[in-house]
C-alpha positions in Angstrom: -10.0 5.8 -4.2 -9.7 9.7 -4.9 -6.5 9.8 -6.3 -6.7 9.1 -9.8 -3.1 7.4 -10.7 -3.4 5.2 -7.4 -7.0 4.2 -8.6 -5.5 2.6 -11.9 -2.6 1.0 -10.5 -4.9 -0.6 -8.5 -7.9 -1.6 -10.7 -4.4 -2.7 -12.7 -3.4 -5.1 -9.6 -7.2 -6.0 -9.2 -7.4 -7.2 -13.5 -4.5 -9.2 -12.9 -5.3 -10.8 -9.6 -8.5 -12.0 -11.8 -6.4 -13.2 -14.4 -4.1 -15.1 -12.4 -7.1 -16.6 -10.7 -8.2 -17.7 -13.8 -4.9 -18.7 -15.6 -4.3 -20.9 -12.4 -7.4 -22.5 -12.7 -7.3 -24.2 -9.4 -3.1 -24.9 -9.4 -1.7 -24.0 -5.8 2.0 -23.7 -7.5 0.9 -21.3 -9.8 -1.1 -19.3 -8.0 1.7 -19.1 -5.4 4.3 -17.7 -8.1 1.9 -15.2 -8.7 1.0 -14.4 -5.6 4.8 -13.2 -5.1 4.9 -11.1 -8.2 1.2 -9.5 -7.0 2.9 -8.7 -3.4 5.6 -7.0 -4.9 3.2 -5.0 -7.1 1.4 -4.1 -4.2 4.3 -3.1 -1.7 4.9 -0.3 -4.9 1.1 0.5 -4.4 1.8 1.3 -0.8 4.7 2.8 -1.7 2.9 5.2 -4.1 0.2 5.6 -2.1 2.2 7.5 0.5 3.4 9.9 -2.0 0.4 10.2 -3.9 -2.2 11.2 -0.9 0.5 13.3 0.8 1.6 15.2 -2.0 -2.2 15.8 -3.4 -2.8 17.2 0.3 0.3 19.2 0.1 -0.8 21.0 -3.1 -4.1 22.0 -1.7 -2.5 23.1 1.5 0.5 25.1 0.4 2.5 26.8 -2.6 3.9 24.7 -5.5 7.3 25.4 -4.0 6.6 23.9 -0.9 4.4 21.3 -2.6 7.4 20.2 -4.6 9.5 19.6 -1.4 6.6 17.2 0.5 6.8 15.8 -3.1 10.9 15.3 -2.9 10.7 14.2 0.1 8.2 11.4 0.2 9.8 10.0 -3.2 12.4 8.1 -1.9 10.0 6.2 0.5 10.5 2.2 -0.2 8.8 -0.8 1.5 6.4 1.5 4.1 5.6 -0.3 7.5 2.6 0.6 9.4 4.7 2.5 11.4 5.9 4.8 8.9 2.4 5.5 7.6 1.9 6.8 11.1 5.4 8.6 11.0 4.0 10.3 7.8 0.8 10.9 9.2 1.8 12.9 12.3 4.6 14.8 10.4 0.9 16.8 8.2 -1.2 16.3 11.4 -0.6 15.0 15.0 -4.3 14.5 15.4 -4.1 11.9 12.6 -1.7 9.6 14.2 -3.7 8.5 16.6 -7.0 8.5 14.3 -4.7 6.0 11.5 -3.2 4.4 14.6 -6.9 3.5 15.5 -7.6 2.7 12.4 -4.4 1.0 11.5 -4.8 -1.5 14.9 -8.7 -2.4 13.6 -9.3 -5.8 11.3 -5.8 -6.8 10.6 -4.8 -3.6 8.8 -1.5 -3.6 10.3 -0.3 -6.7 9.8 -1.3 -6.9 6.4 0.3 -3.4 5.3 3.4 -5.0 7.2 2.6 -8.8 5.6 2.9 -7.0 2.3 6.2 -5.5 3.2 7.9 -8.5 4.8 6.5 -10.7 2.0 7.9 -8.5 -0.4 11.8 -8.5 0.9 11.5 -11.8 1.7 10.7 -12.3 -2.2 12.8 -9.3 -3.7 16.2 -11.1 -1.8 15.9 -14.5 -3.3 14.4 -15.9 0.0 10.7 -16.4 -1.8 10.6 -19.8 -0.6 10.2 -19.0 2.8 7.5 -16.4 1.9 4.7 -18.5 2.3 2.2 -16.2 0.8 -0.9 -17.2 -0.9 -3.1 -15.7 -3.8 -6.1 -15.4 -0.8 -3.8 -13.7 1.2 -2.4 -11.3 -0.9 -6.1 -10.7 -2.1 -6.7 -10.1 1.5 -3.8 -8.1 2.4 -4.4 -5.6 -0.9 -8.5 -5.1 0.7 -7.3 -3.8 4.2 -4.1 -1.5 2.4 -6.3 0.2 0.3 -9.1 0.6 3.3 -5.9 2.4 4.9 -5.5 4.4 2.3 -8.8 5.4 1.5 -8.8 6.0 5.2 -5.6 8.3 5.0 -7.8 10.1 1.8 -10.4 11.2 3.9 -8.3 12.3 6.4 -6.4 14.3 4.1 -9.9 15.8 2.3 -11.3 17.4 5.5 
């Protein structure tokens, strides 16, 4: 990870998943509570992550002015879909689209960005019952997002 703020929020998600592995110590129950808090941590990764790569592009690319406004106007991004990565993507670079779409479309990328993102308002309005989600599968989920946004880096640095 390139960015420096999203690399410790996630080595931050990655201590705790190991704690929570630990603390559970082999309890489903457990591990399922905090599998929910650890999705919502990671839908604000994602959520980050969009500003954070865009906005470190955008101050390479242009003046601080103009920087400041891709910056203002990726900010109020909440609970990204696949498909707004991609809207994101082609709005710096149409070439990219179809590169992230690619990408995106490979392994299970896309459903776990959008796993995260269901799981997560599923969880954040009460219904966390029906979220189903596991501490494996959040594990999982978190491995393809940040291969999508690693992905979304490189794009970004060429």
């Amino acid at each position: 990870m390139l960015n420096r703020e999203l690399s410790r929020q996630l080595q931050r998600l990655q201590d705790l998943i190991k704690k929570a592995d630990e603390a559970c110590d082999g309890n489903l129950e457990l591990q399922a509570h905090w599998a929910k808090y650890i999705c919502v941590l990671s839908a604000g990764f994602l959520e980050n992550a969009i500003k954070e790569v865009y906005t470190d592009f955008a101050q390479k690319q242009v003046s601080q002015p103009i920087a400041n406004f891709v910056a203002s106007k990726l900010s109020p991004i909440r609970s990204p879909k696949a498909t707004l990565f991609l809207e994101t993507s082609v709005a710096f670079n149409a070439i990219w689209k179809g590169e992230l779409e690619t990408y995106l479309n490979d392994d299970g990328r896309r459903e776990a960005i959008d796993s995260i993102m269901s799981h997560r308002h599923l969880i954040a309005h009460g219904k966390y019952f029906n979220s189903g989600i596991s501490l494996a599968q959040v594990k999982e989920y978190i491995r393809k997002a940040v291969e999508v946004v690693e992905f979304i880096e490189q794009q970004c640095a060429r």
